[in-house]
C-alpha positions as CSV (number, residue, x, y, z in Angstrom):
1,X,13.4,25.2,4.0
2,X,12.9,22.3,6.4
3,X,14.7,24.4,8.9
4,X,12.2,27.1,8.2
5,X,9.0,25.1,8.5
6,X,9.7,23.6,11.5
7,X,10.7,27.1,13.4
8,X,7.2,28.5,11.5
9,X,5.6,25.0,13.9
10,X,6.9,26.1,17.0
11,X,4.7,29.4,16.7
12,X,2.1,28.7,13.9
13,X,1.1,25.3,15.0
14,X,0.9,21.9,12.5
15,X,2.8,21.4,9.7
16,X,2.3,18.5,7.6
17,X,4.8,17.2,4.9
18,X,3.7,15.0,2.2
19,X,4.9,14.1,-1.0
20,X,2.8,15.3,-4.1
21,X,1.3,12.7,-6.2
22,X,2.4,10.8,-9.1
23,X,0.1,9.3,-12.4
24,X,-0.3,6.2,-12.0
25,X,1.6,4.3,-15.2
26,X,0.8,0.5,-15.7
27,X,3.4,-2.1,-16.6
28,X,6.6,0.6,-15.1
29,X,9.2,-0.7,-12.5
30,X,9.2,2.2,-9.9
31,X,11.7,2.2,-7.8
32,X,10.6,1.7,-3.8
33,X,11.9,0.5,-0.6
34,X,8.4,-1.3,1.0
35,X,10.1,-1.8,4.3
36,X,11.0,1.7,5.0
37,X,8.3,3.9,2.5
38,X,5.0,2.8,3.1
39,X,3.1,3.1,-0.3
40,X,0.0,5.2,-0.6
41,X,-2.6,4.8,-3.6
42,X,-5.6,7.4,-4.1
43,X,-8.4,5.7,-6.0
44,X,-12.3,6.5,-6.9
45,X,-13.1,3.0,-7.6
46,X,-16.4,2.3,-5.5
47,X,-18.1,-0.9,-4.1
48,X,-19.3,-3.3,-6.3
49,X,-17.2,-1.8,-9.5
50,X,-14.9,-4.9,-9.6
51,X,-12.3,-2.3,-10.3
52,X,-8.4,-3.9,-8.7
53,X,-5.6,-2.3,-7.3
54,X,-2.4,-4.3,-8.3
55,X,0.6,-4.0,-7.2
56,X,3.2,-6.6,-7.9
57,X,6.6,-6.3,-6.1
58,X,9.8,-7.1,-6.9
59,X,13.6,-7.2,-5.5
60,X,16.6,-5.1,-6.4
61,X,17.4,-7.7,-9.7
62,X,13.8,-7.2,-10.8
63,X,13.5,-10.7,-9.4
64,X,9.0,-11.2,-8.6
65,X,7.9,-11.5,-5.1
66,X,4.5,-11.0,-5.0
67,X,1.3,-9.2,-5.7
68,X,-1.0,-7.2,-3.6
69,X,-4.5,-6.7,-5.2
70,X,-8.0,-5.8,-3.2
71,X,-10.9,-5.9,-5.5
72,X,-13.9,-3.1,-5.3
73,X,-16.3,-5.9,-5.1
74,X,-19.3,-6.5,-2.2
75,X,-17.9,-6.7,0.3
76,X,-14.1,-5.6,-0.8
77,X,-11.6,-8.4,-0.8
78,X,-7.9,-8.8,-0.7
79,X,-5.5,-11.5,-2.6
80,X,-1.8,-11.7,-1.4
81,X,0.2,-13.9,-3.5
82,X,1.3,-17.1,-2.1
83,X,0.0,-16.4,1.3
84,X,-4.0,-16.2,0.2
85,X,-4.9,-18.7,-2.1
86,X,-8.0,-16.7,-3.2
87,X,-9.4,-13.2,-3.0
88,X,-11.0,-12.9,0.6
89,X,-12.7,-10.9,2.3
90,X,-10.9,-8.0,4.3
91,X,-11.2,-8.5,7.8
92,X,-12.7,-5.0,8.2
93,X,-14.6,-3.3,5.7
94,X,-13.4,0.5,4.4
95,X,-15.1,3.8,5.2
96,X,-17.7,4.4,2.8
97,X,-16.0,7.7,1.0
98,X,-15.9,7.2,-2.5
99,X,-11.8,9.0,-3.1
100,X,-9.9,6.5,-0.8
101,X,-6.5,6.3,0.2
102,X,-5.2,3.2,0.7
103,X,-1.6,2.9,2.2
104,X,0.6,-0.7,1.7
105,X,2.9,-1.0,4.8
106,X,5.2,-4.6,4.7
107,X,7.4,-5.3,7.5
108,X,9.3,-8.6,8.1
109,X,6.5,-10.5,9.3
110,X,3.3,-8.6,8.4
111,X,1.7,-6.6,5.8
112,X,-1.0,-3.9,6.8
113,X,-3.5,-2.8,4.9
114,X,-5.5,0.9,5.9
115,X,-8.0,2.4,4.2
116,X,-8.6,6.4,5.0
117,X,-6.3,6.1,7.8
118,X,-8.9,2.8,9.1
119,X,-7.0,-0.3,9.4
120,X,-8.3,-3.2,7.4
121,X,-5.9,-6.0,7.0
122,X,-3.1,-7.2,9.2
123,X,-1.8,-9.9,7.4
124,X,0.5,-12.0,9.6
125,X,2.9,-14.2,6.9
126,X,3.2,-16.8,9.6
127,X,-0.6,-17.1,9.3
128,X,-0.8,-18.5,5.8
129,X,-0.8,-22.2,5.1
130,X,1.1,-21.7,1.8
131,X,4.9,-22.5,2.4
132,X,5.6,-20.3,0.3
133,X,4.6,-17.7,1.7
134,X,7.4,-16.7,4.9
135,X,10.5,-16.9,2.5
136,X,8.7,-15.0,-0.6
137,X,7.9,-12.0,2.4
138,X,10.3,-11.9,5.1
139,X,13.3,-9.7,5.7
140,X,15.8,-11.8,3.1
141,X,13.5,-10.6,0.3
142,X,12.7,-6.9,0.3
143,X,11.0,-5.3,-1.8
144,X,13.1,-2.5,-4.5
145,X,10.1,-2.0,-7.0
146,X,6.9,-1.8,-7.0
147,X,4.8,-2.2,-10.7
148,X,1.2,-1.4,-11.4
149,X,0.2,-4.3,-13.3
150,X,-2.1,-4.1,-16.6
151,X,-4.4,-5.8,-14.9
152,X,-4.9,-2.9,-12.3
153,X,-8.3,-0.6,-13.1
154,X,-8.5,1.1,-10.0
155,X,-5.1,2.9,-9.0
156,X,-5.3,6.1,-10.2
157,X,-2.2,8.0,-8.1
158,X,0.8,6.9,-5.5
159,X,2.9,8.8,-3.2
160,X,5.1,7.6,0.2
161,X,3.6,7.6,3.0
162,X,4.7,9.3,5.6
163,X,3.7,12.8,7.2
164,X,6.1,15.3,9.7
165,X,3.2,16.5,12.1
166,X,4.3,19.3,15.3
167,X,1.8,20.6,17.7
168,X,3.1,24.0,19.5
């Protein structure tokens, strides 16, 4: 099939290959590799709702890592888990859309935020002053689940990230 689409490329011209989405379900360990499957979440929630994505993260053992939560208030903020020690403001405010897709990419050292392909957080674990927050992020700790916590109003599907584009 993949075979198939690719050849139909050469002539046809783009083919993009996404994943379909999956219900969000609250309080469910979901299986996911952070490092190498960027996580995508498709919400509604508008400015000033106070609606959160939440997303706490764990290892392989179910051991906790961390949350990631940005809150639809005015302007929209951000909280990472020992790193921030409040909600802040993101750096650079998201388009104005109302359905947004917000994709969570965590490398070794950083984790990026976009917003409708727009990025709006490069968060830099080096650049907290929270000990904590280097050895609860880097590479000796990756992430094996994600869970949508009860907490989290906002998320209403996820998916991977990730997209096979070929021009002719």
């Amino acid at each position: 099939m993949i075979r198939l689409l690719l050849f139909t490329a050469v002539f046809c011209g783009t083919v993009v290959l996404t994943a379909d989405w999956t219900a969000v379900e609250r309080d469910v360990y979901i299986p996911w590799d952070l490092e190498a499957t960027p996580l995508q979440i498709e919400t509604d929630s508008t400015l000033g709702s106070n609606e959160k994505t939440w997303v706490w993260l764990y290892n392989k053992d179910s051991g906790y890592i961390g949350t990631v939560a940005v809150t639809f208030s005015s302007p929209i903020q951000y909280y990472i888990s020992y790193c921030t020690a409040k909600a802040t403001d993101l750096p650079v405010q998201p388009p104005v859309e109302v359905d947004k897709i917000w994709t969570i990419t965590k490398s070794e050292t950083a984790l990026i935020i976009t917003c409708n392909d727009v990025e709006v957080l490069n968060y830099l674990f080096t650049d907290s002053s929270d000990k904590n927050c280097v050895p609860k992020y880097d590479g000796k700790n990756d992430v094996q689940q994600i869970k949508f916590s009860s907490d989290d109003t906002a998320s209403d599907f996820f998916r991977p990230s990730g997209t096979i584009s070929l021009v002719p």
